[in-house]
FIDREN-717968 format. One record per residue: residue number from 1; x, y, z of N, C-alpha, C in turn; residue in one letter. Coordinates in steps of 0.1 Angstrom, whole numbers. Layout:
pos; n.east; n.north; n.up; ca.east; ca.north; ca.up; c.east; c.north; c.up; code
NUM; X; Y; Z; X; Y; Z; X; Y; Z; A
...
This chain:
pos; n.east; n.north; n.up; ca.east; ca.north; ca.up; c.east; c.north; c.up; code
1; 1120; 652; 523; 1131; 655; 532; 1127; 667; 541; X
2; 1129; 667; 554; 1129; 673; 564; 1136; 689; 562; X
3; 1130; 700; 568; 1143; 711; 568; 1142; 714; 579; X
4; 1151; 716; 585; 1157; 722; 600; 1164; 734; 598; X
5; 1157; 743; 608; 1160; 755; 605; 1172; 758; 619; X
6; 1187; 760; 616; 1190; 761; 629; 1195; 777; 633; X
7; 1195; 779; 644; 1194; 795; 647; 1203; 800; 661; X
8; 1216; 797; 652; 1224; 795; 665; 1240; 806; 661; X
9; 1248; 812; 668; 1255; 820; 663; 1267; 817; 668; X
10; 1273; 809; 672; 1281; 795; 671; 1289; 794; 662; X
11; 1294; 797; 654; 1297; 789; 640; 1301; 778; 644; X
12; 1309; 774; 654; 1315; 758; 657; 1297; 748; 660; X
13; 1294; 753; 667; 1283; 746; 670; 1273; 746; 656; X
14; 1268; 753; 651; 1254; 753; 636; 1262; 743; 631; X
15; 1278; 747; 624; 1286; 737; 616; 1283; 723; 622; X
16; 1282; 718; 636; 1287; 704; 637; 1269; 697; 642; X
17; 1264; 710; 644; 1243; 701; 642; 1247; 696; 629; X
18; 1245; 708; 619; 1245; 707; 605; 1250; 695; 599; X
19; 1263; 693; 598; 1273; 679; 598; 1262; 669; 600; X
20; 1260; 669; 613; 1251; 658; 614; 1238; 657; 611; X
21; 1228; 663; 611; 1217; 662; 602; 1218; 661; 591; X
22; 1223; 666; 581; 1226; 664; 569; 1228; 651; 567; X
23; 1237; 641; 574; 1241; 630; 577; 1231; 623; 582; X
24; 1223; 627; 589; 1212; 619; 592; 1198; 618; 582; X
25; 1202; 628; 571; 1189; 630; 556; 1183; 638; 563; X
26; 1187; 650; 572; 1177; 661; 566; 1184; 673; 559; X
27; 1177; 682; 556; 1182; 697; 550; 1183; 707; 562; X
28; 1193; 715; 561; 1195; 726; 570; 1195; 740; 566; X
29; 1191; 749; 570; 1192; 761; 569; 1199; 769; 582; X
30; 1208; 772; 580; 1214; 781; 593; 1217; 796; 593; X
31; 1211; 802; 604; 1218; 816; 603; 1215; 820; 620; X
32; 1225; 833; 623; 1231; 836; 634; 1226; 848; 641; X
33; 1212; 851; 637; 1210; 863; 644; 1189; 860; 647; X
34; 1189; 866; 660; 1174; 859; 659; 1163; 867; 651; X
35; 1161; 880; 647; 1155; 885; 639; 1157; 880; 627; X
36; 1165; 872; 619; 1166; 867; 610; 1163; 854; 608; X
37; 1160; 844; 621; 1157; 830; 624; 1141; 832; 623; X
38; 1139; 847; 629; 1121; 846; 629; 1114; 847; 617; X
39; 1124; 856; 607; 1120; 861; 593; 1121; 847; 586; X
40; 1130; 843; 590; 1133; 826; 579; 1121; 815; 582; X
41; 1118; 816; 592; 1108; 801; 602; 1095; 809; 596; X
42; 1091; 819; 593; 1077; 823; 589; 1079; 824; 574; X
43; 1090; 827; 565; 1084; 828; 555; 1087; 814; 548; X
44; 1097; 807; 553; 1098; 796; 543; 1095; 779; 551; X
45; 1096; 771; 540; 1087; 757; 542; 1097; 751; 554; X
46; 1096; 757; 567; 1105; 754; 578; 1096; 738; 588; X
47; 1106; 728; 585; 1096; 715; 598; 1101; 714; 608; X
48; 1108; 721; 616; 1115; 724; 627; 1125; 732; 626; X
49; 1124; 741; 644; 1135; 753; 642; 1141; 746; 655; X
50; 1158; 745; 653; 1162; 743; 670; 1170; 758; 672; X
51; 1168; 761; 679; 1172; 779; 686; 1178; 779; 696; X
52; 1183; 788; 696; 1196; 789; 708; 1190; 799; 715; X
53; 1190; 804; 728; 1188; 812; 734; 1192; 828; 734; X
54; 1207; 826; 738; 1214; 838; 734; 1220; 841; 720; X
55; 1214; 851; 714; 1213; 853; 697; 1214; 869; 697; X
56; 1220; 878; 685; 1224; 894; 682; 1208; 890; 679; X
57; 1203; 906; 683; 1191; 909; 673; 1178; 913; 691; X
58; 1177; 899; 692; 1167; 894; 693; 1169; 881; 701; X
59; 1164; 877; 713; 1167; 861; 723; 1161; 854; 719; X
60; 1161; 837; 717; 1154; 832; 718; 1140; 828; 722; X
61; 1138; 834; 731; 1130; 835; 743; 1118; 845; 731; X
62; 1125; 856; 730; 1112; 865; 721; 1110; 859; 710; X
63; 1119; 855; 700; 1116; 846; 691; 1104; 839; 685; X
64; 1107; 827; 699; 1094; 821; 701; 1085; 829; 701; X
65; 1083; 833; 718; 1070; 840; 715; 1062; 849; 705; X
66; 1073; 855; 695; 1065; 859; 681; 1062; 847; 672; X
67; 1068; 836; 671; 1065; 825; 665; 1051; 826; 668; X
68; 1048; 823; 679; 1034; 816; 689; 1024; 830; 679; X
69; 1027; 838; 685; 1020; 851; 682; 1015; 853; 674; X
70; 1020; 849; 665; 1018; 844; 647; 1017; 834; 641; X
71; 1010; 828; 652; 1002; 814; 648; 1013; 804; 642; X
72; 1026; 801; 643; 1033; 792; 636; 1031; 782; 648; X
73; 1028; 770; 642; 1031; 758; 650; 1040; 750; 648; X
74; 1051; 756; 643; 1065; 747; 640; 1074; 742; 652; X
75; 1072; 732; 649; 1082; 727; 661; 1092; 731; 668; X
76; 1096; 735; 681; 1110; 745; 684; 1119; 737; 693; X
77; 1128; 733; 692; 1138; 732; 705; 1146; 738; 705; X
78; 1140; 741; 717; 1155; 749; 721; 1170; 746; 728; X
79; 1179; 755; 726; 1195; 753; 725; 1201; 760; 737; X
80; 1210; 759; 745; 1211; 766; 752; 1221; 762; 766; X
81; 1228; 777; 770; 1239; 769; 776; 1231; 772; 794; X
82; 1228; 776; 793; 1219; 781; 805; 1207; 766; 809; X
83; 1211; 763; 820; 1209; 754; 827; 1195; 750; 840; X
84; 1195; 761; 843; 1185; 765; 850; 1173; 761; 847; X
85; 1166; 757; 861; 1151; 754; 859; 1142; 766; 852; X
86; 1147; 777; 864; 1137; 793; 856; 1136; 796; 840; X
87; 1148; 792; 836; 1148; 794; 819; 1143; 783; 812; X
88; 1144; 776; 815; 1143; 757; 810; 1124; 762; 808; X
89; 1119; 765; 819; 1105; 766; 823; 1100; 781; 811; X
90; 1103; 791; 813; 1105; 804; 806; 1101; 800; 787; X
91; 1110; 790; 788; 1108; 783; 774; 1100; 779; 770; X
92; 1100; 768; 780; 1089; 757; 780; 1070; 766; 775; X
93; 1071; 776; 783; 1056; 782; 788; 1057; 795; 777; X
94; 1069; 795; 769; 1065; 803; 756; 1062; 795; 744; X
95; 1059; 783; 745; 1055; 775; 737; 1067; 768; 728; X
96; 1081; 765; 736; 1093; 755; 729; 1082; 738; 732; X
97; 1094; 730; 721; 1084; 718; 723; 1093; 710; 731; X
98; 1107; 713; 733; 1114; 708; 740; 1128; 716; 740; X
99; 1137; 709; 753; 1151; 717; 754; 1163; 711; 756; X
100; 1170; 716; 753; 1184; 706; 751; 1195; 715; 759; X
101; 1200; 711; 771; 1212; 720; 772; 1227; 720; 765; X
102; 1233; 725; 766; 1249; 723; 766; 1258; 724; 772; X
103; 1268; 713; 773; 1270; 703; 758; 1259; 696; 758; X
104; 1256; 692; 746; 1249; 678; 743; 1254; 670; 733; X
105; 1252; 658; 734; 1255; 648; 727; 1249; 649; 709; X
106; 1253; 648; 702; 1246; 648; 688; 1234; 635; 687; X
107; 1234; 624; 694; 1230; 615; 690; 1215; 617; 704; X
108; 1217; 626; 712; 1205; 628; 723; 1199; 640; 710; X
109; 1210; 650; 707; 1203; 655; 697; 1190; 653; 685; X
110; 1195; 644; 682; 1190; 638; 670; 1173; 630; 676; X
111; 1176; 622; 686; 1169; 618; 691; 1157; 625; 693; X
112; 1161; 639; 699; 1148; 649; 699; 1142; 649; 685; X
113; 1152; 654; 678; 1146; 660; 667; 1137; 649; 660; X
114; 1136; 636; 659; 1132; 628; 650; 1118; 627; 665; X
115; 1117; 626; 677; 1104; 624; 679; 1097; 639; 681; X
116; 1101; 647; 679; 1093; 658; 677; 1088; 663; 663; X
117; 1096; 654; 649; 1090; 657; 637; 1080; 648; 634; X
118; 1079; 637; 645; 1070; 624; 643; 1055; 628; 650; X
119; 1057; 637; 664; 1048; 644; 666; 1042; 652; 659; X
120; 1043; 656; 649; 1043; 673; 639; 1035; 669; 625; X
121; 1041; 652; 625; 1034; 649; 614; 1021; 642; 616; X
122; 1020; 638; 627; 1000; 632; 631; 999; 645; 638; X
123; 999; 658; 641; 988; 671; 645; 985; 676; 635; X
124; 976; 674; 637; 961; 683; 629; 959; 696; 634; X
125; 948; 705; 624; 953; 718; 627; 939; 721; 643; X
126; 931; 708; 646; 923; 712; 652; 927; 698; 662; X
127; 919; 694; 671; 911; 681; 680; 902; 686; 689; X
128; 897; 675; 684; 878; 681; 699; 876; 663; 704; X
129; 869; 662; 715; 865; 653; 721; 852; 657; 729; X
130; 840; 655; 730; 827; 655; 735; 828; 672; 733; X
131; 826; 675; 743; 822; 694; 743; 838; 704; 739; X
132; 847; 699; 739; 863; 703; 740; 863; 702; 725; X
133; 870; 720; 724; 877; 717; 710; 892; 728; 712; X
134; 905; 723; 705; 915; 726; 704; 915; 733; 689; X
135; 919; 744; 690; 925; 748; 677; 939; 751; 675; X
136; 947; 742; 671; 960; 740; 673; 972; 750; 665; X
137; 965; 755; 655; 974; 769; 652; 969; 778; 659; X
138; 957; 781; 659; 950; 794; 667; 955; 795; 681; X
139; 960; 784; 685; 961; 780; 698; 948; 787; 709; X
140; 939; 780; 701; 927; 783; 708; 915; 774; 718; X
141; 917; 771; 725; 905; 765; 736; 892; 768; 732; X
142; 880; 763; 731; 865; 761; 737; 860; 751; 742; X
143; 851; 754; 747; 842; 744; 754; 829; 747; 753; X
144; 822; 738; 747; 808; 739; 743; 806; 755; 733; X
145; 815; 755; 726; 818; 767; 721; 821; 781; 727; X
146; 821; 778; 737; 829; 793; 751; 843; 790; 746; X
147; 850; 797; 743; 862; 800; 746; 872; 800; 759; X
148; 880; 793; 760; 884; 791; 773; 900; 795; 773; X
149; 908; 807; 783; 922; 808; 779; 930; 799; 788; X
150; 938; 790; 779; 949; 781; 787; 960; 790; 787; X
151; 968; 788; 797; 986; 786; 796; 989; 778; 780; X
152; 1003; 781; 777; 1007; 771; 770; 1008; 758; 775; X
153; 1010; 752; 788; 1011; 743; 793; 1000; 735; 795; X
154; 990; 743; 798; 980; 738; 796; 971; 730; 784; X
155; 975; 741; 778; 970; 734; 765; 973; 727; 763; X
156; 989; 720; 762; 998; 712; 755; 990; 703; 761; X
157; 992; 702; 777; 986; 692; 782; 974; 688; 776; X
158; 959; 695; 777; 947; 692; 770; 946; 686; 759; X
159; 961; 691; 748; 960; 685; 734; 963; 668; 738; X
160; 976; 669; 748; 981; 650; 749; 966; 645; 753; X
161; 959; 647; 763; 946; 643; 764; 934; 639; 755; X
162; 935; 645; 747; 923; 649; 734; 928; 639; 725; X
163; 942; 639; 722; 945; 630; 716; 948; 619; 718; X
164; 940; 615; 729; 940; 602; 736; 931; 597; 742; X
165; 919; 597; 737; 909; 597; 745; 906; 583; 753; X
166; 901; 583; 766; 899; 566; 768; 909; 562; 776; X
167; 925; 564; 769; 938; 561; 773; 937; 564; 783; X
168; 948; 554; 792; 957; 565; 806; 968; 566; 800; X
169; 975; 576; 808; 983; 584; 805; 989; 586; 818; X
170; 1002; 582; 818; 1007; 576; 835; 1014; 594; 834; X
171; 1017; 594; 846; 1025; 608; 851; 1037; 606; 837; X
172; 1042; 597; 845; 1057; 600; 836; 1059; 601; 821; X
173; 1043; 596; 817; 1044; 602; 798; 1040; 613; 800; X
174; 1032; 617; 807; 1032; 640; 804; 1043; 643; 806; X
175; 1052; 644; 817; 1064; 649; 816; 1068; 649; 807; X
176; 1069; 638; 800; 1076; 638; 791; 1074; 647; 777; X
177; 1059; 643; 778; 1055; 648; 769; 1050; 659; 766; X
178; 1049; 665; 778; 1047; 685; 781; 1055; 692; 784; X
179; 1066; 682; 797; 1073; 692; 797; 1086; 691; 792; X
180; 1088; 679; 787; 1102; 672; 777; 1114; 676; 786; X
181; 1116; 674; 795; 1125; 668; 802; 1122; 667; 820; X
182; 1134; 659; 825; 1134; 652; 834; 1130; 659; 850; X
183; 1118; 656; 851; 1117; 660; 866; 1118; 652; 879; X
184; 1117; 653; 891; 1117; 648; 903; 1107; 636; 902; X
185; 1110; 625; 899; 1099; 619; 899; 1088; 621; 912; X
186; 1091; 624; 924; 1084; 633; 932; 1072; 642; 933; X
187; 1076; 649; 922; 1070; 662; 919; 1053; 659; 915; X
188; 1050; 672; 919; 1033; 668; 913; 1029; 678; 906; X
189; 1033; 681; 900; 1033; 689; 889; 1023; 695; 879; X
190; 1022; 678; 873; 1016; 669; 864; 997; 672; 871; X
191; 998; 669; 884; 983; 670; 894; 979; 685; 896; X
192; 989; 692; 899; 991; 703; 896; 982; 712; 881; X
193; 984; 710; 876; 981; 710; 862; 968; 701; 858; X
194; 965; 691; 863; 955; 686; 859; 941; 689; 866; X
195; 949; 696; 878; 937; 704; 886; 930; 718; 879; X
196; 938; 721; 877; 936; 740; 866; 928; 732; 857; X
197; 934; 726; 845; 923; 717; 836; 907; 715; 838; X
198; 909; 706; 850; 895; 705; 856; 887; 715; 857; X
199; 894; 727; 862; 889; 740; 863; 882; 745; 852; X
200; 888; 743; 842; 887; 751; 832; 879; 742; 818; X
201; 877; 730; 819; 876; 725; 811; 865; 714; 813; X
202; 864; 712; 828; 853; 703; 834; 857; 690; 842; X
203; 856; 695; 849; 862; 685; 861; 859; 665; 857; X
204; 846; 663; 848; 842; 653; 843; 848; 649; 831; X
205; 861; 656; 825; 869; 649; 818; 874; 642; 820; X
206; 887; 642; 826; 895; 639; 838; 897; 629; 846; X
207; 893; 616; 848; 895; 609; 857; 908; 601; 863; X
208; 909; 602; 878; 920; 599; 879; 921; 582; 881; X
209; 929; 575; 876; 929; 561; 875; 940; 557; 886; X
210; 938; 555; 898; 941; 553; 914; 960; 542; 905; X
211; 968; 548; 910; 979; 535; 905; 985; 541; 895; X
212; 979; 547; 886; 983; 545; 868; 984; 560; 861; X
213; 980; 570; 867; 977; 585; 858; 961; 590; 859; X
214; 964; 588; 847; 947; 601; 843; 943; 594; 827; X
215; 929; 594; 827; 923; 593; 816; 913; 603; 812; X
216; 911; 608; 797; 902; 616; 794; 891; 608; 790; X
217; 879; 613; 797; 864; 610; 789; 857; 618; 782; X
């Protein structure tokens, strides 16, 4: 059984996740202050934390990035009544694996939470492909054994890559899958990012498949 660690100071809100996960078979652990969410998610057997932003102690926002800091690769989504692209992003690039505003639905809820524990359970603590290697707790990049420093975003991105090799990978599954939620379909974001990669990782990864996305070689 799953434990979800939730970190929200709400009592109406932790009470009615809770309710429902429990109901859905997982285990919950809840408490209301964020120095206490970070102490709980590092010392005990936590497979996802969902975190609220505004929390006594300590924000969401720092949270994370001590999570990261300290090598925890536990799953995080974040909680949050704050709506904004700047914070949504803020999140995102402290290393959340996704975000949920408020209100939300319990059942969009849930939804996250079961494909981000499904994600959690095929990563490994490493991936490499030809000269590329990922070290997925260390959150560490090399290339040909050089060290190389990504963004979080970057990475994330390199890892959906790595773990795909050959595959395309259309625009609209990175969004999704980097930056977990809905952008302009417009936006180039995605190219954006796959240009820095190039940069940094070898332009002969990368190919762009005219129509369809990007494949890694």
């Amino acid at each position: 059984m799953s434990t979800i660690l939730i970190v929200e100071d709400e009592p109406r809100i932790a009470a009615f996740v809770s309710r429902g996960l429990e109901s859905a078979g997982y285990s919950t652990v809840i408490v209301d202050d964020g120095a206490e969410g970070l102490r709980r998610a590092l010392a005990e057997d936590i497979d996802l934390v969902l975190l609220d932003v505004g929390l006594p102690t300590m924000d969401g926002f720092e949270v994370l990035r001590q999570l990261r800091a300290r090598g925890s690769a536990v799953p995080v989504i974040m909680l949050t009544a704050r709506s904004s692209t700047r914070d949504t992003v803020e999140g995102l690039d402290a290393g959340a694996n996704d975000y949920v505003s408020k209100p939300f639905t319990f059942d969009e809820l849930l939804a996250r939470v079961r494909s981000r524990l499904r994600e959690s359970t095929t990563t490994g603590v490493s991936v490499a492909h030809g000269d590329v290697m990922l070290d997925i707790l260390g959150r560490r990049a090399t290339v040909d054994g050089r060290e190389v420093e990504l963004s979080a975003r970057e990475f994330a991105l390199a890892e959906q890559f790595l773990r795909s090799p050959g595959r395309v990978l259309s625009r609209e599954q990175l969004l999704s899958r980097v930056w977990g939620m809905d952008f302009d379909p417009g936006s180039n974001v995605v190219d954006v990012y796959v240009r820095y990669l190039r940069g940094k990782l070898g332009a002969h990864h990368i190919v762009t498949v005219r129509g369809a996305g990007y494949r890694w070689e």
